[in-house]
N, C-alpha and C positions, 0 to 999 in steps of 0.2 A: 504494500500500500504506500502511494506515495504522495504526501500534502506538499504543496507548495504556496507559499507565504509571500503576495507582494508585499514591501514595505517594512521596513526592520527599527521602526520606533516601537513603544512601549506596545501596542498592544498585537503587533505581527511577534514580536520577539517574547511577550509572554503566552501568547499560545506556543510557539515552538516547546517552548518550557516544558510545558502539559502535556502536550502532545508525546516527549522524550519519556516523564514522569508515568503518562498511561499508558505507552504501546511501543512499538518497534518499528513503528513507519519511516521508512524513508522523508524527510525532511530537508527540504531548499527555501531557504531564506533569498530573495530577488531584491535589491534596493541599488538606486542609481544614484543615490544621494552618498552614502561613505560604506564601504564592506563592515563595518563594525558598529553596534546599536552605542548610541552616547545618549545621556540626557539632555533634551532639547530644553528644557528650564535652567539649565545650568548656563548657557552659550553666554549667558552675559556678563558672568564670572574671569571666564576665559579675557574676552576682551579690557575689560578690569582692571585683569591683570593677578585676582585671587586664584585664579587655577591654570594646569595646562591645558588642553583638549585631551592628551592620555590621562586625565585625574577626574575626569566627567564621562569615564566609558565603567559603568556596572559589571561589567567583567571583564578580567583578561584574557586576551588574542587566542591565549589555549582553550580556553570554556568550550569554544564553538566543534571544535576536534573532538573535544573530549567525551562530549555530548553527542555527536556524529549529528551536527549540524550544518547542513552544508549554506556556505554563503556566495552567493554571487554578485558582481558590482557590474550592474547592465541594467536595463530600462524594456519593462514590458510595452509593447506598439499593439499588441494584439491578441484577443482572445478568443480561439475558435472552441465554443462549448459545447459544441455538434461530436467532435473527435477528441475535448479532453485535452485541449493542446494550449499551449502559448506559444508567442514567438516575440524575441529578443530585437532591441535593434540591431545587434550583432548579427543577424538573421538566422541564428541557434532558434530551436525549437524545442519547448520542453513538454512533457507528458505528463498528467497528473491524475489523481483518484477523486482525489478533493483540491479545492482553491480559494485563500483566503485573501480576501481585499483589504489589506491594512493601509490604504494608501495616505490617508492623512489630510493634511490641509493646505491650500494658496492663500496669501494673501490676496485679498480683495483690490479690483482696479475699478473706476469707474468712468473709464474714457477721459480721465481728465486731458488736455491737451497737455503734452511734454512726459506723459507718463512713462515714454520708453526711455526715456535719455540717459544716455551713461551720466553716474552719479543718483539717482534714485534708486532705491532698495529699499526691501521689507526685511523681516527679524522672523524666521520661520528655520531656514533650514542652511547648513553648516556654509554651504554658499554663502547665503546671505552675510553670517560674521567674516568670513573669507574676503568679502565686496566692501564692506563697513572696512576695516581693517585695510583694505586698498587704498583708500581714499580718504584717510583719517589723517595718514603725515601732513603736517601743515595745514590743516583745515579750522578755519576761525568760525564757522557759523552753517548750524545743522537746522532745518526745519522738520517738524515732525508733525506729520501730517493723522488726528486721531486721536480719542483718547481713553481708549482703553488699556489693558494690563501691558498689553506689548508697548506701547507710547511708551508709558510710564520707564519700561525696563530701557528703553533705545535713550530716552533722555538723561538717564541716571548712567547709563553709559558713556553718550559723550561727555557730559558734566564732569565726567572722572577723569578725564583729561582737558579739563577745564576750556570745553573746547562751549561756546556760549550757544544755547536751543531754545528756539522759540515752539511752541506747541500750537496747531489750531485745532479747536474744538468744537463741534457745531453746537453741543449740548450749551445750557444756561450755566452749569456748570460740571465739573470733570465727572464723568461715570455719571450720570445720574439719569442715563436710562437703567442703570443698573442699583445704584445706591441711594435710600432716603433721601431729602434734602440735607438733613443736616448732617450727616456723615460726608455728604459730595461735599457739601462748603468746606468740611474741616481740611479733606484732601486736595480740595481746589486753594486754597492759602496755604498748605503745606506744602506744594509744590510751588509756589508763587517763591516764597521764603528759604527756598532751595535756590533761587537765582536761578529760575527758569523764567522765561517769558510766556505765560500760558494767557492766548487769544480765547473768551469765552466767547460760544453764539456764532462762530464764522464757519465758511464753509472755501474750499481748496478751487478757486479759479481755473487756474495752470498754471503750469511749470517755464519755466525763464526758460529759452534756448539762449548759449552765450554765442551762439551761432558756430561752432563748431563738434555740434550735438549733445554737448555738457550741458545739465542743471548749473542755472547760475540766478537762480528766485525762485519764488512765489511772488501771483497775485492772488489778494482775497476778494472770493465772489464781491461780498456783501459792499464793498468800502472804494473796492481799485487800487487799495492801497498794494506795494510791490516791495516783498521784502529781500532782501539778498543774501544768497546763502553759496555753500559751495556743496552739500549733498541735501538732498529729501528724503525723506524717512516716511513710508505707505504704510501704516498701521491701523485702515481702517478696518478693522477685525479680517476674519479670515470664512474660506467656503471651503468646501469639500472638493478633494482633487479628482473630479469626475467627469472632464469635459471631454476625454480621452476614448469613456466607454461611450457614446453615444451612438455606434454603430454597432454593439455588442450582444444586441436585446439583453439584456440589464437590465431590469425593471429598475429607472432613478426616478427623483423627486428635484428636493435640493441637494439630497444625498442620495447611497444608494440604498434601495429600500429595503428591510427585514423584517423577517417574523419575530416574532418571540425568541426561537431559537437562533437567530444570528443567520437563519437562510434566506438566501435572495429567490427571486421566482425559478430559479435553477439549481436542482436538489445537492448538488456538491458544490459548489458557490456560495460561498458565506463571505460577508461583509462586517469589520469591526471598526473599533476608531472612531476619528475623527467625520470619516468620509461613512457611516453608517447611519440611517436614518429609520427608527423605529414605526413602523407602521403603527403600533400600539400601546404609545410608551406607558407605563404609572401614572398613576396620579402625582400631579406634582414632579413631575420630569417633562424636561422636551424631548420631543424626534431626534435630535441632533444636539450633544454634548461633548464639546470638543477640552476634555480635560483629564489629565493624565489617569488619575482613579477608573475614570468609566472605561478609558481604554486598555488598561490593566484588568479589569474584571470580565471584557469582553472578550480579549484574549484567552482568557480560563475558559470560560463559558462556548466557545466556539469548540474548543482541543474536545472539552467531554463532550462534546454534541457529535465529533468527526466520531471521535470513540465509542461510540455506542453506548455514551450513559449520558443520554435528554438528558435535560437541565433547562430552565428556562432564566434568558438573564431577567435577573433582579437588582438594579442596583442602590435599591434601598430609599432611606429619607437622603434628601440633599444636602451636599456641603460643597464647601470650597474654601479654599487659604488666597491668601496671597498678600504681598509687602508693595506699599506706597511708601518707596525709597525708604524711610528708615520705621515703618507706622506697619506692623503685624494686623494683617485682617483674617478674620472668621467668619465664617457663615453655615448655620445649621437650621436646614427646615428652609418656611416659608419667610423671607424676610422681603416685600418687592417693594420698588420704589415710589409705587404711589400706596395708600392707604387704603385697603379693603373694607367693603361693610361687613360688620359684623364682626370686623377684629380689633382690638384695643393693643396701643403701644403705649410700653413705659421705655423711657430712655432717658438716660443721665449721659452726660455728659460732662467732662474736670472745666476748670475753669480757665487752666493756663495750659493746660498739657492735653496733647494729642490723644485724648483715654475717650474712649466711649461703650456703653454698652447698651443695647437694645433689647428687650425680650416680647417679640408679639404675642396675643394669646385672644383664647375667641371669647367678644364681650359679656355673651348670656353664659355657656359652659363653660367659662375660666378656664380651659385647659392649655397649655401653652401652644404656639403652631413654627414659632420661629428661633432665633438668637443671632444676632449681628455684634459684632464686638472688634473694635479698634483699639490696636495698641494694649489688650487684654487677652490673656489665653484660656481658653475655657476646654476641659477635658471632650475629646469628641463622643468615648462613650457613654459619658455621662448625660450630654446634653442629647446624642440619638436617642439613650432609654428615655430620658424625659417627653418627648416629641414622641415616638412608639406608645408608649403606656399613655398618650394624654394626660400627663400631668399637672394637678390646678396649679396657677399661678402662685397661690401662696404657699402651694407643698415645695415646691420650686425657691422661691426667693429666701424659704426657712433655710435651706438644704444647701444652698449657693456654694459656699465651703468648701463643699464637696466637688464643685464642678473648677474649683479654678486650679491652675496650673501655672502660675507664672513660680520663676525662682526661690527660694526662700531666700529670705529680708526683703523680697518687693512690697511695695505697699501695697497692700488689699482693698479694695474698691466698695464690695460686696453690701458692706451697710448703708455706704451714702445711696446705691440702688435702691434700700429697701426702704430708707425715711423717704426716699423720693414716692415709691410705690404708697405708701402710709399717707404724705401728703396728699396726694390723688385724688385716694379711696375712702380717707376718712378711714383706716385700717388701723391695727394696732400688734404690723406682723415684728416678729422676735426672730433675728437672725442665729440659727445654729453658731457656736464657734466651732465647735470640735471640728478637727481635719484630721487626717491621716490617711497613707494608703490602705492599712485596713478597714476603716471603713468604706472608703471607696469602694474596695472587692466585696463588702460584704453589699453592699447596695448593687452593684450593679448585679449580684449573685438572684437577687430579690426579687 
């Protein structure tokens, strides 16, 4: 039996895993991007300067031998699913039993004028820091076009070489199709106060030709105003890299489309990642969740399905991480940026420091439905059982204790939440102190 695996980021490379772990099939990893799986979160370490590119690869060169996984560095052009076949652009043909689609994500383009010009690049794939890194000697001024998590990481990057980034963002303020208001403020002045130039409300014109095909500006829609820069930075999120198969009969959407079990309309064809798109997601999940976890889980979940042990992905209540330059963010459950009916939000916020904490919960049944938390680290399995078990709010904010995780001797936040909650509510909730890992284990045991 022989599976072969486009794509060798996290979730082509943890189903190989699986696949090693449950059976004896033959295994070919295909990726045209580098012969060995690196963490694509990390690439901004590298440029930095905190890491090498060998210091962001999850295993060593031997793993892949060892494992009898074979890897090839080429580019699939085609897939005949009539005879079971691919073909390479090397014009190699390979054979297979099963075929998994990990192919990942593009940065989004949207016709701007000057969009091809050397000097403009996105933050996706090892190219891309390769292209950054070309054109960084001597460069005094980057625009970054976007502002979601990749912006964020591209501007914290040039900053580190104190190279000066202005950001445009159509939103009113940074993220905040994604994030409450008052957490986007916090992050939108915390990047202001980084000595970045963040444009709120504007939208990407086109690109300068300096007339010898180089990026050499921006102008902004909205103003005419023309800023001058010597590279551009495309961050405005990313799509699924599926424009390829459209001659394939593939069943795609915006991605490629899946059952429950990770198969496409063609019964050894399965689709995971970035570029997968769930016909029928959970509740509280989308189609398409381009973030390392789901593509880790999908990987698993495809390997047992090749294997003959069904499995239906599930990949639970929501979360997500991620760092506004120097500001740790959290999110578990429902937390969305505009205000639901029928859901009540308590949120504090510090006074002088980047600290916030959110906890949504539904106004009649008090049970909690969310947690947003800035610059605070809160236990994930603590706060998933709270969210699973509907948890009332005030069994919750007793218990809080229990849910955080920052260092010890950091300051603990936990009670100014709960006089906040009391002011509210007219309440007269009593914070636990007790902490320990034991009781942690014996709670989540519960």
């Amino acid at each position: 039996m022989h599976t072969v695996i486009v794509g060798n980021g996290i979730s082509g490379v943890t189903a190989a895993k699986w696949l090693r772990k449950l059976s004896e099939h033959k295994i070919t990893i295909i990726s045209s991007e580098t012969k060995h799986f690196f963490s694509r979160t990390a690439l901004m370490y590298v440029y930095m300067g905190h890491m090498r590119f060998e210091d962001i690869k999850p295993y060593e060169n031997w793993f892949w031998e060892k494992n009898r996984i074979d890897l090839k560095e080429d580019k699939v052009i085609e897939i005949r699913h009539s005879a079971n076949a691919i073909r390479l652009q090397s014009n190699e043909e390979i054979q297979y039993d099963n075929l998994i689609l990990a192919l990942g994500s593009k940065p989004n383009k949207f016709g701007w004028p000057g969009q091809n010009l050397d000097r403009v690049g996105g933050l996706y794939h090892l190219q891309d820091l390769e292209y950054m890194e070309k054109y960084s000697p001597g460069l005094k001024k980057a625009v970054i076009v976007g502002g979601g998590l990749i912006g964020i990481e591209m501007a914290e990057m040039f900053r580190s070489r104190n190279i000066d980034v202005t950001m445009l963002v159509r939103e009113s303020n940074y993220w905040n199709n994604v994030l409450p208001e008052e957490e986007s403020e916090m992050i939108s002045k915390h990047i202001s106060d980084h000595h970045i130039d963040l444009r709120l409300g504007v939208n990407l014109d086109s690109i300068v030709d300096d007339g010898n095909g180089k990026a050499n500006g921006v102008k902004i829609k909205e103003t005419g105003e023309s800023i001058e820069c010597q590279f551009v930075g495309l961050t405005a999120g990313v799509s699924p890299n599926i424009a390829w198969l459209k001659d394939s009969q593939i069943e795609t959407n915006r991605g490629i489309l899946v059952n429950d079990f990770l198969q496409t309309n063609i019964n050894n064809i399965y689709a995971i990642g970035d570029c997968a798109e769930i016909k029928n997601p959970n509740e509280g999940r989308r189609p398409i969740e381009a973030v390392w976890y789901t593509g880790r889980m999908m990987g698993e979940t495809a390997a047992y399905n090749i294997c003959g042990k069904p499995i239906k992905y599930d990949p639970g209540i929501w979360f997500n991480s991620a760092k506004f330059l120097d500001i740790e963010y959290q999110v578990y459950g429902d937390v969305p940026n505009q205000p639901k009916e029928g859901i009540s939000s308590l949120y504090w916020q510090h006074a002088e420091k980047n600290l916030s904490i959110r906890i949504n919960y539904n106004t009649s049944e008090k049970h909690v439905t969310g947690f947003n938390l800035m610059g605070i680290r809160y236990r994930h399995e603590v706060c998933e059982k709270w969210l699973k078990d509907k948890s009332k709010i005030e069994t919750v904010l007793q218990n809080l204790s229990l849910a955080n995780f920052d260092p010890e001797f950091f300051e603990q936040y936990e009670s100014d939440l709960v006089k906040t909650y009391n002011a509210q509510s007219n309440s007269n909730i009593r914070l636990n102190p007790k902490k320990g890992l034991n009781r942690v284990f014996k709670f989540l045991k519960s």
